[in-house]
N, C-alpha and C positions, 0 to 999 in steps of 0.2 A: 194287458192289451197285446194283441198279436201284432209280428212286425211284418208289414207287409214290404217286398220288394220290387219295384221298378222294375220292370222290362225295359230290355235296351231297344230302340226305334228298330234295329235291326234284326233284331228277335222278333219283334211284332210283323214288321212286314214280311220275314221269311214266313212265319204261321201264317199269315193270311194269304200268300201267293200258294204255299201246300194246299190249304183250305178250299181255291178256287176248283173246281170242274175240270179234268184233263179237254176237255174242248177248249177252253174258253181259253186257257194259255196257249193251245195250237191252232189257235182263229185263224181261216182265210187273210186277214191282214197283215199277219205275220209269215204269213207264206208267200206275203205278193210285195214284199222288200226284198228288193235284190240290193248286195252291197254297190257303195259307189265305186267305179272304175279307178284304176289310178291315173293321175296327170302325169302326160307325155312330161320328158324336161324342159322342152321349150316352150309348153301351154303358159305360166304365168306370163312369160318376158314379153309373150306374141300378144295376149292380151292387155298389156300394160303399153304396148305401141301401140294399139289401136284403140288406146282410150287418148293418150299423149295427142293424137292423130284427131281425135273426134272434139279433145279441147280445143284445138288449136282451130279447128271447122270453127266450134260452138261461139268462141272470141270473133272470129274475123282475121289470126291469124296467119296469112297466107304462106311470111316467109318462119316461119317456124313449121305449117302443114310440109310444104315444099321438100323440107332436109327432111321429113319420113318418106318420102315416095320412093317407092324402085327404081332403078336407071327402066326395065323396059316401062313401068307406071309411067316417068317423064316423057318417054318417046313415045308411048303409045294417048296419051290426055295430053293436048295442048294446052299452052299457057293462057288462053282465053277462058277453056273450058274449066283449067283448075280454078282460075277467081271469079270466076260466074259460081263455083260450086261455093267456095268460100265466102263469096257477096252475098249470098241468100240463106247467110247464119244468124239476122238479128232476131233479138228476142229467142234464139232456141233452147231445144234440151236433146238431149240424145237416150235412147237406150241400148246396150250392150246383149244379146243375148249368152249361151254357151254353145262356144267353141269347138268345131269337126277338123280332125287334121283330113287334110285332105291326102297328102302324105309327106315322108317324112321333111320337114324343116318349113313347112306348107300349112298354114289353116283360115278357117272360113268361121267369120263369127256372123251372127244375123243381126243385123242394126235396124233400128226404129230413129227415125230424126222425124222430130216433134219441130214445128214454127208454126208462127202466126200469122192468118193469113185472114185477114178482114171480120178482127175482132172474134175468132175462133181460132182454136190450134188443128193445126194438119199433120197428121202423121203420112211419114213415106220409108213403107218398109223395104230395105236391099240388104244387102250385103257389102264385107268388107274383108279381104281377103289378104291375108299377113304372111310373109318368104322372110325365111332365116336368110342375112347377106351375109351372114360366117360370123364366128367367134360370140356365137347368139345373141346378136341385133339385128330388129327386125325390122321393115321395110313396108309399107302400105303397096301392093302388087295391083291390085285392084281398088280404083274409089266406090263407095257408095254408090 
């Protein structure tokens, strides 16, 4: 009886990738992947406050939103205006989009805030705009 050998899974896939058509491994598809960019150093942290930021909306918490704002955020939104924005978080959800530095220690993420609003949800799409205050902590510069 003859002994037959096993090919290793890596041996079979290398012969069938030879085996394919030199088109078909240099498809327009793979010419239209560009690699990803890399993250600035402060893309995570800035990101990670303007989620900290968007809970704290999503809950109703005002005095937790409050200590992320910017000193000019505080001066320039009154205190009226911040828990009106926070009063109109029941029942929500938020979405986060990616992140544009605007420059350096400076960026702009595109927010979706999702609520309910007479037994439908309402989306209202803005922006949320995040400043390095030093020693990379980051600061809500602009509300929603």
């Amino acid at each position: 009886m003859p002994v037959r050998e096993a090919l290793h899974p890596v041996a079979v896939s290398v012969v069938l990738c030879l085996s394919l058509p030199l088109p078909l491994l240099l498809s327009p598809l793979a010419a239209k992947t560009r690699p990803t960019p890399a993250l600035e150093p402060g893309y995570a942290a800035a990101l990670a406050a303007a989620d900290h930021f968007l809970q704290a909306w999503q809950s109703g918490d005002v005095e937790n939103g409050m200590v992320l704002l910017s000193s000019h955020a505080k001066e320039t939104a009154t205190t009226e205006v911040v828990e009106k924005f926070f009063s109109n978080s029941g029942s929500s959800a938020y979405e986060i989009g990616r992140g544009k530095l605007w420059k350096r220690g400076r960026y702009e993420f595109p927010v979706i805030l999702v609520g309910n609003s007479k037994n439908h949800a309402r989306r209202r799409f803005c922006s949320i705009v995040m400043v390095d205050t030093g020693r990379n902590e980051w600061a809500v510069d602009k509300l929603p």
